[in-house]
N, C-alpha and C positions, 0 to 999 in steps of 0.2 A: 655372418659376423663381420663388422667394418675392419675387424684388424685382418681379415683375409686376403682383402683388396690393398689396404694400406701396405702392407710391409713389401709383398713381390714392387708393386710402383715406387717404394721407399730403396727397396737394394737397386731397382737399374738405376736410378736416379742418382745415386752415388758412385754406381761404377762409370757413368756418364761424367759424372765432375773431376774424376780420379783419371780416367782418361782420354778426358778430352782436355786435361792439365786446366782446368779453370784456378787461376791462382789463389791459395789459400793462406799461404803467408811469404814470407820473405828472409833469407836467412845466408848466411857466405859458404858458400860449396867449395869442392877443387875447381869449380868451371867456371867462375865469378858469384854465380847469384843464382839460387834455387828458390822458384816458389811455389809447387806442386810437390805431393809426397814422389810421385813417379819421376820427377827429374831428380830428385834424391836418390830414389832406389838407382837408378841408372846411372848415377855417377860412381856409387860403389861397385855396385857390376862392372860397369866398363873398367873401372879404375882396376878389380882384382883379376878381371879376365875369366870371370867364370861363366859368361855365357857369349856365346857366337854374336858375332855380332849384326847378322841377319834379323835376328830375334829381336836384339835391342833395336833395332832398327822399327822391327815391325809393331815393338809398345807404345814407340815413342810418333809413327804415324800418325793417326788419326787426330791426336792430339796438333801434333805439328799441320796439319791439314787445316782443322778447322781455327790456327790462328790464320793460317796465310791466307785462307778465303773472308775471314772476317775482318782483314787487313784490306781486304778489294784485291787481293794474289787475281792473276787468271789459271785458269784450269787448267792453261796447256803448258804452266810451267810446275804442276806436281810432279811430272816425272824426275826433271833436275831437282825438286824439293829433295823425292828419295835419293837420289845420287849423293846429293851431298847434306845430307843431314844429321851426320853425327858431326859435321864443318858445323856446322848451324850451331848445335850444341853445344859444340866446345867439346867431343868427345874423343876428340886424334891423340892427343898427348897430354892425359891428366896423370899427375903424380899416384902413386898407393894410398889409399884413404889411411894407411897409420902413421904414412909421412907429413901428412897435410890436412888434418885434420881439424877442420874449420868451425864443425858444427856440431851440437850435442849429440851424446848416446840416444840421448830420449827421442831425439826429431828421426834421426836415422831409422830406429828400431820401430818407433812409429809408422814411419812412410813405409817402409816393410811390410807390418802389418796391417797397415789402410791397402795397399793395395793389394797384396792378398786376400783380403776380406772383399772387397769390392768384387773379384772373382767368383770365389768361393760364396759369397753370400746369392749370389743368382741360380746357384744352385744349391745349394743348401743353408737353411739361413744359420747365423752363428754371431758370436759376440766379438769376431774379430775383427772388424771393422770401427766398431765403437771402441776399441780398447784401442787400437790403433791413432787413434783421433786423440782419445785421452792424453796418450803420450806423449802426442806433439804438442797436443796444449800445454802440459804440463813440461816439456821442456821450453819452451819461448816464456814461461812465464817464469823458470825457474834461470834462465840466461838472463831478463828482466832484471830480476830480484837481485844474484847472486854477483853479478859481472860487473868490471870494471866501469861507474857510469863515465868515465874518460875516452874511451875506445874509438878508434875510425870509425868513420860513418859508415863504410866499409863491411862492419862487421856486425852493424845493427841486427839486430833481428824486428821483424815487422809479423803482427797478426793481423789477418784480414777480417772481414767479416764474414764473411762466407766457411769460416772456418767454422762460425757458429751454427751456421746453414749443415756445411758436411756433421757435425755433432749429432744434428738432432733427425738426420735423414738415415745415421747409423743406427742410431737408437729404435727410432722406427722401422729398420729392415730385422729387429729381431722379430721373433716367433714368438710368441709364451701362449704355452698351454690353460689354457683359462681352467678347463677342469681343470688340473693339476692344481692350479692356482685357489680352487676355491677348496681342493681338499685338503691343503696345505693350510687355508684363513677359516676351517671350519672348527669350532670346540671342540677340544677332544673329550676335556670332563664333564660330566652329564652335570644338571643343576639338582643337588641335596633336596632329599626330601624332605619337608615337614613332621619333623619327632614330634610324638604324644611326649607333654610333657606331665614328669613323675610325681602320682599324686601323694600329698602330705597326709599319713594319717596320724 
């Protein structure tokens, strides 16, 4: 079945985008300016202190690698990259995220659940990566709509296009049970038989 193949190459494909930080949109953080779900998640993190910072270090690697190599970085300056890459960041001295709170519920709680999903989807597939994505959509469109159009440029928010790309790469890392699916879209009421009809005497 072609959805067998499609969905496993659809979730790494996403957990690839998610953290290798390819930018997906643009929006005003406590650290200036976030445009990946995982520099979100990592500014709340860093910000509440609930995880080591080793760790945050190690999410935010790879991603950080593959901008400095695609910038021409040489190799033999990765190691100062880790050294000082929460410097890079902006992660030394960020405010509480309920002090400073720059950017919506929806982008937040979405970048949470893109990158969670992106994890989790490589191993088990699931809808949390699509609903994750939904919500960032749906908050930049609802900041759009809703917010002051006067506002510093500062505080724009920006959708990329790729954001369209991570969409439909989450949609395609689900599973659906196609049996299931066709017991679900099968009739359940049998078709009426043909009555004799009642003769006039």
């Amino acid at each position: 079945m072609a959805t067998s193949w499609i969905q496993p190459k659809a979730a790494s494909l996403f957990f690839c985008l998610i953290f290798l930080q390819v930018p997906l949109f643009r929006v005003p953080c406590n650290t200036g300016s976030c445009t990946t779900p995982l520099q979100v998640t990592m500014v709340q993190v860093a910000a509440s202190g609930v995880m080591p910072e080793m760790m945050i270090k190690g999410l935010l690697y790879p991603g950080a690698v593959a901008q400095h190599l695609y910038r021409r970085g040489s190799v033999s300056s990765l190691l100062s990259l880790w050294n000082n890459l929460l410097e890079v960041y902006n992660l030394t001295n960020i405010t509480p995220p309920e002090q400073n709170f720059k950017f919506r519920l929806e982008v937040v709680a979405g970048s949470y659940f893109a990158v969670g999903g992106a994890i989790v989807s490589l191993l088990k597939p699931g809808r949390l990566s699509l609903f994750g994505i939904l919500l960032i959509t749906w908050g930049l469109i609802k900041d759009d709509l809703f917010d002051n159009p006067e506002k510093e440029p500062s505080h724009l928010v920006h959708a990329d296009l790729l954001l369209f790309v991570a969409l439909v790469l989450a949609v395609l890392s689900i599973r659906y049970d196609m049996n299931k699916v066709k017991r679900i879209t099968t009739p359940i009421a049998k078709p009426l038989k043909s009555s004799k009809r009642s003769k006039i005497n």
